[in-house]
N, CA, C and O atoms as CSV, one atom per row, in Angstrom:
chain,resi,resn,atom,element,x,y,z
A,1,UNK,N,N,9.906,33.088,-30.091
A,1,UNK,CA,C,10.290,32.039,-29.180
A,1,UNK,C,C,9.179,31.878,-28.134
A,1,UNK,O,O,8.566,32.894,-27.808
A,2,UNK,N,N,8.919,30.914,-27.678
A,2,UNK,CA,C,7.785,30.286,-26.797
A,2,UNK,C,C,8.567,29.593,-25.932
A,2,UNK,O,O,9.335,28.650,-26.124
A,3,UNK,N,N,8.152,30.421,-24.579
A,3,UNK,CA,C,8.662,29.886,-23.139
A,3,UNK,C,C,7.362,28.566,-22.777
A,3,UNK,O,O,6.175,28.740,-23.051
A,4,UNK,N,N,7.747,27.666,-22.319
A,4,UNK,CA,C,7.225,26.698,-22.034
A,4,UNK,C,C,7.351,26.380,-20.076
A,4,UNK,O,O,8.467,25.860,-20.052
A,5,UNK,N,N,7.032,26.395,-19.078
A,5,UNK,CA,C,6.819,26.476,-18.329
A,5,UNK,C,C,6.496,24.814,-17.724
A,5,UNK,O,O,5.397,24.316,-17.968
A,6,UNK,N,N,7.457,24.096,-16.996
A,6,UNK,CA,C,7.477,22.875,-16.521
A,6,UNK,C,C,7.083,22.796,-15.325
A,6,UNK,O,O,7.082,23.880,-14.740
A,7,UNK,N,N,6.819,22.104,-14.862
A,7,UNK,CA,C,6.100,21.709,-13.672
A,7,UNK,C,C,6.147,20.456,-13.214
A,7,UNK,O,O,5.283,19.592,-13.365
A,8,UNK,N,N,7.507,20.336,-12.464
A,8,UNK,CA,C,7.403,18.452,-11.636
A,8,UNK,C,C,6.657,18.517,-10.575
A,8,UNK,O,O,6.652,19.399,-9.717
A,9,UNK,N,N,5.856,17.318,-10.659
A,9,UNK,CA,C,5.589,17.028,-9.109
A,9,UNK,C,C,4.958,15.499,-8.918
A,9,UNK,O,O,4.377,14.725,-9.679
A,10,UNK,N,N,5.328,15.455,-7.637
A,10,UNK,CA,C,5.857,13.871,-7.231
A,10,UNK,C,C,4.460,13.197,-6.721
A,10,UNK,O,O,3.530,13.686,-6.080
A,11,UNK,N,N,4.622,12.175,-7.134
A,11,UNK,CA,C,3.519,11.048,-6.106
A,11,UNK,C,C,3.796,9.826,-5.742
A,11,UNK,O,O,4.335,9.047,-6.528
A,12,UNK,N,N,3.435,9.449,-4.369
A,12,UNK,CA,C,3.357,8.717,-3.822
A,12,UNK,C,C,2.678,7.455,-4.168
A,12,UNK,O,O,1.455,7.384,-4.046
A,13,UNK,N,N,3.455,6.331,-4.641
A,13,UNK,CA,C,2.913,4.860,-5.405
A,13,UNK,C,C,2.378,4.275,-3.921
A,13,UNK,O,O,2.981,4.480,-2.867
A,14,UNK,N,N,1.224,3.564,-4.030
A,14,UNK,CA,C,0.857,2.554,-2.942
A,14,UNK,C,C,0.999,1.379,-3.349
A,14,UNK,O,O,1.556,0.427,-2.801
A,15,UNK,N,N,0.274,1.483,-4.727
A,15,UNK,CA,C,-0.139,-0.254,-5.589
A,15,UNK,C,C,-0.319,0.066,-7.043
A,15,UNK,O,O,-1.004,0.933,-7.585
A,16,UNK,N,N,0.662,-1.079,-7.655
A,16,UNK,CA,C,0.624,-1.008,-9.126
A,16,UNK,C,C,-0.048,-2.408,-9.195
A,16,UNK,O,O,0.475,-3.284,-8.505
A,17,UNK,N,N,-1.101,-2.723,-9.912
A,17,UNK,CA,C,-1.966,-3.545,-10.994
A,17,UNK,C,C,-1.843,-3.699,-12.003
A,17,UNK,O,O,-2.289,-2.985,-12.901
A,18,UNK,N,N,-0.889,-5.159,-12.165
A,18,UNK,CA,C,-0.489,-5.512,-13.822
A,18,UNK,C,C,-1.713,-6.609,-14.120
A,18,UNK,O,O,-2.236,-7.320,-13.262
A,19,UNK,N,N,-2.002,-6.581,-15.361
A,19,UNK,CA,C,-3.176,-6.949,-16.021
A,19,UNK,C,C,-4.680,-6.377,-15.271
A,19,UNK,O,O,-5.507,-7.114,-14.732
A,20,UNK,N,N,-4.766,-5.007,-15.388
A,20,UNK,CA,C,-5.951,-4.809,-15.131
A,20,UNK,C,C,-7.115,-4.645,-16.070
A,20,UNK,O,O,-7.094,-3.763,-16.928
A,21,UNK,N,N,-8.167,-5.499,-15.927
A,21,UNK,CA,C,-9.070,-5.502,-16.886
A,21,UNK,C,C,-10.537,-5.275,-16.321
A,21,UNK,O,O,-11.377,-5.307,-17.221
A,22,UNK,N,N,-10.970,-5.089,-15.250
A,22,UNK,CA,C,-12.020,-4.281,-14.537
A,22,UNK,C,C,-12.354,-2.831,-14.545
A,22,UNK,O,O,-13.303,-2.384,-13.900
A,23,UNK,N,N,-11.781,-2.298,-15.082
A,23,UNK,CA,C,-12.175,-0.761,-14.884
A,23,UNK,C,C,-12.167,-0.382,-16.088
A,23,UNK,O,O,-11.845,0.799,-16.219
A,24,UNK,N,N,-12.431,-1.011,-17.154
A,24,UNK,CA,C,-13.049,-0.728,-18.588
A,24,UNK,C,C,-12.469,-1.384,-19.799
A,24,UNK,O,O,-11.559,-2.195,-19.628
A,25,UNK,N,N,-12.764,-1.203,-20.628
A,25,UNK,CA,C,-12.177,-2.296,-21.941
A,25,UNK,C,C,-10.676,-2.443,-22.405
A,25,UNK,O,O,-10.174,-1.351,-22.137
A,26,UNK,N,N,-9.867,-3.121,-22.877
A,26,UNK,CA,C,-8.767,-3.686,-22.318
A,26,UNK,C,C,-7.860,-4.400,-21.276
A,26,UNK,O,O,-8.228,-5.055,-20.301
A,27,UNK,N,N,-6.770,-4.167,-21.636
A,27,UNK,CA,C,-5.816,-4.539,-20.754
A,27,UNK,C,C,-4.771,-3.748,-20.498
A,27,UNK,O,O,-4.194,-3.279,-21.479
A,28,UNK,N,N,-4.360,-3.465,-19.376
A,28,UNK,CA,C,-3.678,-1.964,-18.725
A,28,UNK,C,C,-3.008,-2.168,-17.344
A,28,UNK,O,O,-3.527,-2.944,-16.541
A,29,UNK,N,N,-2.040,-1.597,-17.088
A,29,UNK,CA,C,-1.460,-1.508,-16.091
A,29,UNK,C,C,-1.936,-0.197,-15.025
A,29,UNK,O,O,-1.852,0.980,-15.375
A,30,UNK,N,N,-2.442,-0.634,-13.678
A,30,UNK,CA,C,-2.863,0.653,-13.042
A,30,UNK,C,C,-2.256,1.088,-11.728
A,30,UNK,O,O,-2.266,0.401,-10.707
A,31,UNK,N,N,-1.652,2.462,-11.866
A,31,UNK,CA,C,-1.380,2.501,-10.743
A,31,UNK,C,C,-1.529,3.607,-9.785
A,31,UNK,O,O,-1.495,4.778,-10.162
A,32,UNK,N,N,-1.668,3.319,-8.746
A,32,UNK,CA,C,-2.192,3.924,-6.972
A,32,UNK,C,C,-1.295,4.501,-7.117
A,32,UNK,O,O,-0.205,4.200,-7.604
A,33,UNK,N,N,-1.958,6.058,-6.398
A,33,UNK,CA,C,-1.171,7.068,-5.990
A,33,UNK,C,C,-2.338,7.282,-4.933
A,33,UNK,O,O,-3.555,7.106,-4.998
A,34,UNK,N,N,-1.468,7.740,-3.915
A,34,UNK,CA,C,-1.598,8.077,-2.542
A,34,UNK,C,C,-2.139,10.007,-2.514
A,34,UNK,O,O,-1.543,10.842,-3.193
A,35,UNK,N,N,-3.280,10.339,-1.639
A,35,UNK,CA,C,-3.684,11.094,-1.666
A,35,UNK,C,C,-5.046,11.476,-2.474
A,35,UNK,O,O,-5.215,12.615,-2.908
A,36,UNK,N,N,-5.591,10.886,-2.570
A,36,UNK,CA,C,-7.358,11.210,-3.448
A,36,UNK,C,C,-8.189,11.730,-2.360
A,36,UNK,O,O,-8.432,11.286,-1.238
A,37,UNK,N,N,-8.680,13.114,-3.176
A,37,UNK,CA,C,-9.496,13.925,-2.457
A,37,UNK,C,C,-11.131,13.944,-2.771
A,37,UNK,O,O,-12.011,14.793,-2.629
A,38,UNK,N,N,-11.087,12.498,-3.300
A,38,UNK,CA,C,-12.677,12.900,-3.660
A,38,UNK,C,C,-13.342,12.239,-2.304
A,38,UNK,O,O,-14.293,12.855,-1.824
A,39,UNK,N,N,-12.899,10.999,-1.637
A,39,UNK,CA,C,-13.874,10.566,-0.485
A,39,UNK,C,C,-14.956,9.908,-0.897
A,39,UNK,O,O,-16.001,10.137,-0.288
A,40,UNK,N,N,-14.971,8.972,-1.983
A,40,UNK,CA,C,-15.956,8.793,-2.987
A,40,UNK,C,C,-16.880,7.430,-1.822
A,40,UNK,O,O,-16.159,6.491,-1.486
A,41,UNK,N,N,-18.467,7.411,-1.263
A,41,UNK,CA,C,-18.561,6.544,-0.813
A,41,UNK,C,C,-18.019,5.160,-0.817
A,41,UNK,O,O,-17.798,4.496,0.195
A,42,UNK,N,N,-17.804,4.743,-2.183
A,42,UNK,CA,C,-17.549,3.223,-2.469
A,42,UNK,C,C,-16.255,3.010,-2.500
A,42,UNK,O,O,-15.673,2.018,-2.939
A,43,UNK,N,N,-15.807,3.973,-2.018
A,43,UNK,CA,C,-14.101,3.679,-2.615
A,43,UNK,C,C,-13.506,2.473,-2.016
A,43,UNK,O,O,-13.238,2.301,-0.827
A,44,UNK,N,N,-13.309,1.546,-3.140
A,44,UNK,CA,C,-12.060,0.631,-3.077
A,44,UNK,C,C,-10.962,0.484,-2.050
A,44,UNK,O,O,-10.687,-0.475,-1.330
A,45,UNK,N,N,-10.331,1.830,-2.178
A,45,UNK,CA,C,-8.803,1.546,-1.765
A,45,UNK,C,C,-8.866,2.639,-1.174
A,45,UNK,O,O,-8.429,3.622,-1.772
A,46,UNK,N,N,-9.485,2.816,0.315
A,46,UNK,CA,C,-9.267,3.973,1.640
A,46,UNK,C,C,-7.665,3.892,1.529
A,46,UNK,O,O,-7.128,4.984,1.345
A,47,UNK,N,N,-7.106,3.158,1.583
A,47,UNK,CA,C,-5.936,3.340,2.125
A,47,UNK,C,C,-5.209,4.580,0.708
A,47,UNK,O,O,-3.998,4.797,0.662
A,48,UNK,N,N,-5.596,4.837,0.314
A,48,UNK,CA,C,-5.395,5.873,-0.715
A,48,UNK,C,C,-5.371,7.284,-0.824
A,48,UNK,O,O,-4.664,8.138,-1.360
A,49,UNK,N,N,-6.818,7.205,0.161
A,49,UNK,CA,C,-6.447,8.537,0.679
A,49,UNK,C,C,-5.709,9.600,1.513
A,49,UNK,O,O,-5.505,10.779,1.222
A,50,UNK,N,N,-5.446,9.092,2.331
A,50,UNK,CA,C,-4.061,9.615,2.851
A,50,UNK,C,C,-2.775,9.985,2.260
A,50,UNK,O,O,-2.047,9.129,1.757
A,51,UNK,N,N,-2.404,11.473,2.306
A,51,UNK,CA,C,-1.184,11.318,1.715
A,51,UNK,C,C,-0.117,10.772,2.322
A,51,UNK,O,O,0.811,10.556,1.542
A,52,UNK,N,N,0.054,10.509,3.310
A,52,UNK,CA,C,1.031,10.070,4.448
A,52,UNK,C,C,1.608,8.935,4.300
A,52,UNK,O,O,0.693,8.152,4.551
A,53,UNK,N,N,2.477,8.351,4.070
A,53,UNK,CA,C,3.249,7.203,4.264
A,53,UNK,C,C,2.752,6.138,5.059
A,53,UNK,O,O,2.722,6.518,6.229
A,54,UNK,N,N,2.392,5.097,4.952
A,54,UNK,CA,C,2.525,4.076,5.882
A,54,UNK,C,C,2.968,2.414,5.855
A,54,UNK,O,O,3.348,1.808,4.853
A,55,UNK,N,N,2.861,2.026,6.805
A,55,UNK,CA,C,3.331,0.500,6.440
A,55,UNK,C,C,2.264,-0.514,6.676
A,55,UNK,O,O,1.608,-0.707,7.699
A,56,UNK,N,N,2.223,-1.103,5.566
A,56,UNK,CA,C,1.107,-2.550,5.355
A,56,UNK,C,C,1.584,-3.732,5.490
A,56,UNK,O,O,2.560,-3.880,4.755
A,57,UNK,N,N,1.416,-4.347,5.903
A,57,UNK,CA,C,1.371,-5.974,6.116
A,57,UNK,C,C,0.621,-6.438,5.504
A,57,UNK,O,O,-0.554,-6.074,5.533
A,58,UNK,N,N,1.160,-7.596,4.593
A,58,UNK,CA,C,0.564,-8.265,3.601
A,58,UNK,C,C,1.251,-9.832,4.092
A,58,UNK,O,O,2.432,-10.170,4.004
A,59,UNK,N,N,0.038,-10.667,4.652
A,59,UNK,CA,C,0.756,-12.072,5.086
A,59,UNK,C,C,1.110,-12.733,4.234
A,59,UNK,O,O,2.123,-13.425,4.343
A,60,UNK,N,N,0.115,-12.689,2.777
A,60,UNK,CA,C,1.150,-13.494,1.960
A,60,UNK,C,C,2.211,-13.549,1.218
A,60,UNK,O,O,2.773,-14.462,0.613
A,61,UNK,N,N,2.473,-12.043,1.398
A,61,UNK,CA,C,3.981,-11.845,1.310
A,61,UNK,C,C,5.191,-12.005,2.603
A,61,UNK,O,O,6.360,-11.821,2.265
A,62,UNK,N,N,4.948,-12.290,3.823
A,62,UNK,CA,C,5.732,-11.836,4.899
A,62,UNK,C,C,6.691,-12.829,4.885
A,62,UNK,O,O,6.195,-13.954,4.952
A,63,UNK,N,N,7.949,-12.796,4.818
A,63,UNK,CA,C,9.094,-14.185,4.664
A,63,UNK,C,C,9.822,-14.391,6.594
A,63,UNK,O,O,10.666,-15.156,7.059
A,64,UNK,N,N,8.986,-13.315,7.210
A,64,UNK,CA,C,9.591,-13.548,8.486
A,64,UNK,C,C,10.897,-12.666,8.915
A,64,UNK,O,O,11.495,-12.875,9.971
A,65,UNK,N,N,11.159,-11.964,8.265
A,65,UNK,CA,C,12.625,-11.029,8.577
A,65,UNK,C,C,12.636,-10.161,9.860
A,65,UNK,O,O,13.610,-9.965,10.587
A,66,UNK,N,N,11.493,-9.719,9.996
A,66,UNK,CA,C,11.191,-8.632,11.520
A,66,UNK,C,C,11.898,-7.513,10.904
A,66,UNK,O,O,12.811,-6.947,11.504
A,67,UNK,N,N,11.499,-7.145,9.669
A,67,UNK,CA,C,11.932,-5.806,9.094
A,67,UNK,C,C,11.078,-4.219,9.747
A,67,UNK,O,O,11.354,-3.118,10.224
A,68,UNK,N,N,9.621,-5.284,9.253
A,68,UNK,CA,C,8.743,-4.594,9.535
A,68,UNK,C,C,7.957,-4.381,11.101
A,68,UNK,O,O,6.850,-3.929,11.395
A,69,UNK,N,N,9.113,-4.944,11.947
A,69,UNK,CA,C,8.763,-4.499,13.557
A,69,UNK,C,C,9.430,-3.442,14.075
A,69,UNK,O,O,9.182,-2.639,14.975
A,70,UNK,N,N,10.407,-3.620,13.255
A,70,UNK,CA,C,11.971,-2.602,13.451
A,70,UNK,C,C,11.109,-1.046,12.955
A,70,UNK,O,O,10.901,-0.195,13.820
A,71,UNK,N,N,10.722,-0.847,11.705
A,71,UNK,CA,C,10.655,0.152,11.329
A,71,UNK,C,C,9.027,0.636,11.772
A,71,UNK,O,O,8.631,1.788,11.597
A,72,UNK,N,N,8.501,-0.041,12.142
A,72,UNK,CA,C,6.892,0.531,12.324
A,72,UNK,C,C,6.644,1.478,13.430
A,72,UNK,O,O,6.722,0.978,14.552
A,73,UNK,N,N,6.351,2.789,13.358
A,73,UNK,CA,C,5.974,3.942,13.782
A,73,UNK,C,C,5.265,3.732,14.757
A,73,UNK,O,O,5.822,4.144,15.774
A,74,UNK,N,N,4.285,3.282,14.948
A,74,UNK,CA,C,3.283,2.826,16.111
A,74,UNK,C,C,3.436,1.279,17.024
A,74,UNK,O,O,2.744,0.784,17.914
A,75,UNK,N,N,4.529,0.881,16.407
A,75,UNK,CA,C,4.994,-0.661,16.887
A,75,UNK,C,C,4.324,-1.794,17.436
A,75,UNK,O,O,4.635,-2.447,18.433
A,76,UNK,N,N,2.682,-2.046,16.099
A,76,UNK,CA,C,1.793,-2.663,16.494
A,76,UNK,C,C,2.508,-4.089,15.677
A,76,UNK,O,O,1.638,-4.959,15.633
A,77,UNK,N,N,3.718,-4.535,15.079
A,77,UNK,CA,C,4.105,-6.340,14.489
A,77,UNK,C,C,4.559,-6.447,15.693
A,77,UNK,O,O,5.092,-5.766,16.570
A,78,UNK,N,N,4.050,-7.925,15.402
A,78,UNK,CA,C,4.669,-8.604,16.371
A,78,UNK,C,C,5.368,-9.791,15.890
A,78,UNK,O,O,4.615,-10.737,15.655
A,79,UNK,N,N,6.569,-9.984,15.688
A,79,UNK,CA,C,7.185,-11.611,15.295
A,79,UNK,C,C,7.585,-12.732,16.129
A,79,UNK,O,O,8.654,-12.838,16.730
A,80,UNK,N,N,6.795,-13.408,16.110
A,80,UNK,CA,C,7.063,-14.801,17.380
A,80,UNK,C,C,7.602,-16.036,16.719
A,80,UNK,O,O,7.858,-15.882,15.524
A,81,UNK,N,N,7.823,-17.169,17.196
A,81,UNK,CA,C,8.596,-17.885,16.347
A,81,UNK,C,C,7.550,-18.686,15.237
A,81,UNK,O,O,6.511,-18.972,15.832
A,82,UNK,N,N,7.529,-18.956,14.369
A,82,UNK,CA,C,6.626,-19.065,13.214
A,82,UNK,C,C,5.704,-18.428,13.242
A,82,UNK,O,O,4.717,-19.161,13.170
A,83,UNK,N,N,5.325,-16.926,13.344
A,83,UNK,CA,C,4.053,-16.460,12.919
A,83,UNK,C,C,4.528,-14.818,13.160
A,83,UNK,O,O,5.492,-14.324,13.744
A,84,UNK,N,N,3.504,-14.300,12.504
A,84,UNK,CA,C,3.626,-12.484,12.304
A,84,UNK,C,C,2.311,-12.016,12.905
A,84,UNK,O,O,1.374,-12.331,12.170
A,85,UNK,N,N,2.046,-11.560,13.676
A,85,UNK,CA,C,0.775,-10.952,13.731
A,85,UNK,C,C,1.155,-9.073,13.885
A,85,UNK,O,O,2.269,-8.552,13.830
A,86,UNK,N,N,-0.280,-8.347,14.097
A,86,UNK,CA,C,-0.512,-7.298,14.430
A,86,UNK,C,C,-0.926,-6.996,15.856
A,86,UNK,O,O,-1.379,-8.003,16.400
A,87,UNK,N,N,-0.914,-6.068,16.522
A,87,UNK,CA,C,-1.809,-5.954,17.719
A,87,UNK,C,C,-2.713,-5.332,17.174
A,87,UNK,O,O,-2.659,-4.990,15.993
A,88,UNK,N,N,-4.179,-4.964,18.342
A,88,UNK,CA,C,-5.226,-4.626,17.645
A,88,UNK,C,C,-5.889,-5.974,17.248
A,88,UNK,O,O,-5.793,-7.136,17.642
A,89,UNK,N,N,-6.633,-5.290,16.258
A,89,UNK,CA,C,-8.003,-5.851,15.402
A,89,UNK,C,C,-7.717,-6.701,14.195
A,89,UNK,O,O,-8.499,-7.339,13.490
A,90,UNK,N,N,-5.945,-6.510,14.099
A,90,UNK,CA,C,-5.262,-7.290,13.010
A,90,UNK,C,C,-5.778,-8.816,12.841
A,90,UNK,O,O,-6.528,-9.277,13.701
A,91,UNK,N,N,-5.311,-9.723,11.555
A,91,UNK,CA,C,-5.785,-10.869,11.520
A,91,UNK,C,C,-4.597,-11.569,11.842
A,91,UNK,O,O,-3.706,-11.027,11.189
A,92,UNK,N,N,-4.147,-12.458,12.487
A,92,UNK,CA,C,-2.747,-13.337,12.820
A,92,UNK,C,C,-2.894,-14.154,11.001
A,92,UNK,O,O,-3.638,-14.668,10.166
A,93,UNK,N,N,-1.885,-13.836,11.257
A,93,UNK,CA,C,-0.830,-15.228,9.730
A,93,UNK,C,C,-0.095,-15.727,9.836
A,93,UNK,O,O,0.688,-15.181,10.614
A,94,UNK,N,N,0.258,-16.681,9.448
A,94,UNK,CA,C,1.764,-18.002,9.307
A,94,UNK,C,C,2.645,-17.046,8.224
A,94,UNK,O,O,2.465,-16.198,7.349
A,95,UNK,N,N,3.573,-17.682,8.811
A,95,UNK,CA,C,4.798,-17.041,8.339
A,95,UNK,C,C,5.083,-18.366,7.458
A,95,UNK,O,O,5.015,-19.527,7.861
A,96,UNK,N,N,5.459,-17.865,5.999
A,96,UNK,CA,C,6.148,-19.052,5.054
A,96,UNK,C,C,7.585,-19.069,5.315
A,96,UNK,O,O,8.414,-18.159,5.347
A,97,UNK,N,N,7.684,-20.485,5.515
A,97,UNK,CA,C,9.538,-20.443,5.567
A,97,UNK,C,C,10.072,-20.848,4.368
A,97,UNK,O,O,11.293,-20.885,4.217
């Protein structure tokens, strides 16, 4: 009999990429996990490295709810009446109604 020895362990999704066809021949689904320890100069996606949780703002997704003022840790959204911005260095966006 042969003991087999399992091992779960969890990761943190940032970003899944359906139809990815840049990072070599085919077509593939790719997906971000949070925490990469290489620090690679060129890297793409800093926001990757961190294992830590955080919250992104993406304007062309934002429908205006003030979800994401409520829950933000550092409480840099701001929701005014038609528009979302960041404080800071953020870029202001229109809010789609």
């Amino acid at each position: 009999m042969v003991h087999v020895a399992t091992r779960h362990e969890t990761g943190m999704i940032f970003d899944i990429e359906r139809f990815s066809i840049y990072d070599g021949p085919g077509i593939r689904t790719t997906v971000f996990l949070k925490g990469c320890p290489l620090h690679c100069l060129w890297c793409h996606n800093p926001e990757g490295i961190s294992r830590e949780s955080c919250l992104v703002l993406t304007a062309q997704k934002c429908i205006g709810c003030g979800n994401c003022v409520e829950v933000c840790p550092q409480h840099v959204h701001v929701l005014s009446t038609g528009s979302m911005s960041s404080t800071g260095n953020a870029v202001r966006s229109a809010v789609s109604a």
